[in-house]
N, C-alpha and C positions, 0 to 999 in steps of 0.2 A: 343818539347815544354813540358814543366812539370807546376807542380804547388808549390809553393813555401809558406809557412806562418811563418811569421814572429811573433815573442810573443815579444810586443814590452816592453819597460821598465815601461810605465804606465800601465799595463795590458791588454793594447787593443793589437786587433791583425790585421794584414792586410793578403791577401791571394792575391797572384800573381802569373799569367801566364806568364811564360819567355822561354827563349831558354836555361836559366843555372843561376845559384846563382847570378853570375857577372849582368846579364843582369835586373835581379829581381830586384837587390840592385839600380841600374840606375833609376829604374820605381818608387820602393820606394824614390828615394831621388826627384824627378821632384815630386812629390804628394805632397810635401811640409808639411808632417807630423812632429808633433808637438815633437814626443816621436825618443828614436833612440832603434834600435833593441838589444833585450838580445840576440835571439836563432835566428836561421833561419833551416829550414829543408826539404825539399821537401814531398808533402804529395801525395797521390794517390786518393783519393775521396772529393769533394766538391759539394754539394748538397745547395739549397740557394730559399727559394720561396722569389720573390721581388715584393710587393703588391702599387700597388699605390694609395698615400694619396687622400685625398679632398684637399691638399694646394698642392698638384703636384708633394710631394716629393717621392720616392721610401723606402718603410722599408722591411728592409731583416732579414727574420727570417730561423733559421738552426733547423728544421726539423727530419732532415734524421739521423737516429743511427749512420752509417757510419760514417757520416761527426762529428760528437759529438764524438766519440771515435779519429779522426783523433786530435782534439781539446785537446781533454783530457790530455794528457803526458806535455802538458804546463802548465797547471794546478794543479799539487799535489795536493797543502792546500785545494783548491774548491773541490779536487775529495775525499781528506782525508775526510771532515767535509760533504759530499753528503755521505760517506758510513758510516761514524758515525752515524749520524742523521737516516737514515735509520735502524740501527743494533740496536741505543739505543730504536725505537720506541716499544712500552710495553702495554700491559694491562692496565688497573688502578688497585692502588691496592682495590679499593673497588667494582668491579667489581667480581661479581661470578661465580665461574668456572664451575658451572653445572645447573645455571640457563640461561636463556635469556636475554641481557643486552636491557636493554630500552634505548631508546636515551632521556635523562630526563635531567636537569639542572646540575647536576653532571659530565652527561655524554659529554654530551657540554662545560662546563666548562674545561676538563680533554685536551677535542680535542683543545681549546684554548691555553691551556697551550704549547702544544707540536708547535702547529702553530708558538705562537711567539719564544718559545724556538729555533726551527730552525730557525725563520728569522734572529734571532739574530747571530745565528751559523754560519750560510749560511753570513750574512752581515761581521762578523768578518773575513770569509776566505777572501771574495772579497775585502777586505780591505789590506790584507796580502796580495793578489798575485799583488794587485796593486804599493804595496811598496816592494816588493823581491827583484826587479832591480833598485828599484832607487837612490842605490847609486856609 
């Protein structure tokens, strides 16, 4: 039995336990999923803490490095625009290089900018990787 993840054409991804690709593919298609698969590839590590709601439902959140690098290679743009974003983040320029910086209105304001600046960033990839496949 392996583990199989699928990067489906909408961006989501499904991860399945099978005996082989043929058998994964079976599982995925009886799940009645919405999207059809770009990639399929067998991965080695899935890691998943599954917390249960107040309405009874189960949310699964991925944790583990391991499991987030196994992710990764179906991602590009998200992964390109996570190391941009990181690489661009800067000083201010009006921050002084052999003083103490104070966290003053300025300083706040500076940290906002870069905030939305990434979300913006971050929301343009996931917007990308969600239409890569879909035509």
């Amino acid at each position: 039995m392996r583990l199989f993840l699928f990067r489906m054409k909408d961006g989501n991804c499904v991860v399945i336990y099978a005996k082989d690709e043929t058998s994964a593919v079976v599982i995925l298609n009886e799940m009645g999923v919405q999207s059809s698969p770009a990639s399929v590839r067998p991965i080695k590590r899935f890691v998943a803490k599954f917390a249960l709601t107040d309405a009874g439902d189960l949310r699964t959140t991925l944790m583990d490095p391991g499991t987030l690098e196994e992710f990764a290679p179906d991602y590009p743009l998200l992964q390109a625009a996570r190391t941009q974003s990181y690489a661009d983040f800067g000083s201010s320029n009006t921050d002084s290089r052999s003083q103490p910086v104070l966290f003053d209105g300025s300083t706040r304001q500076h940290r906002k900018d870069w905030t939305h600046r990434d979300e913006d960033l971050i929301g343009y990839a996931v917007q990308q990787e969600r239409e890569r496949f879909s035509n």
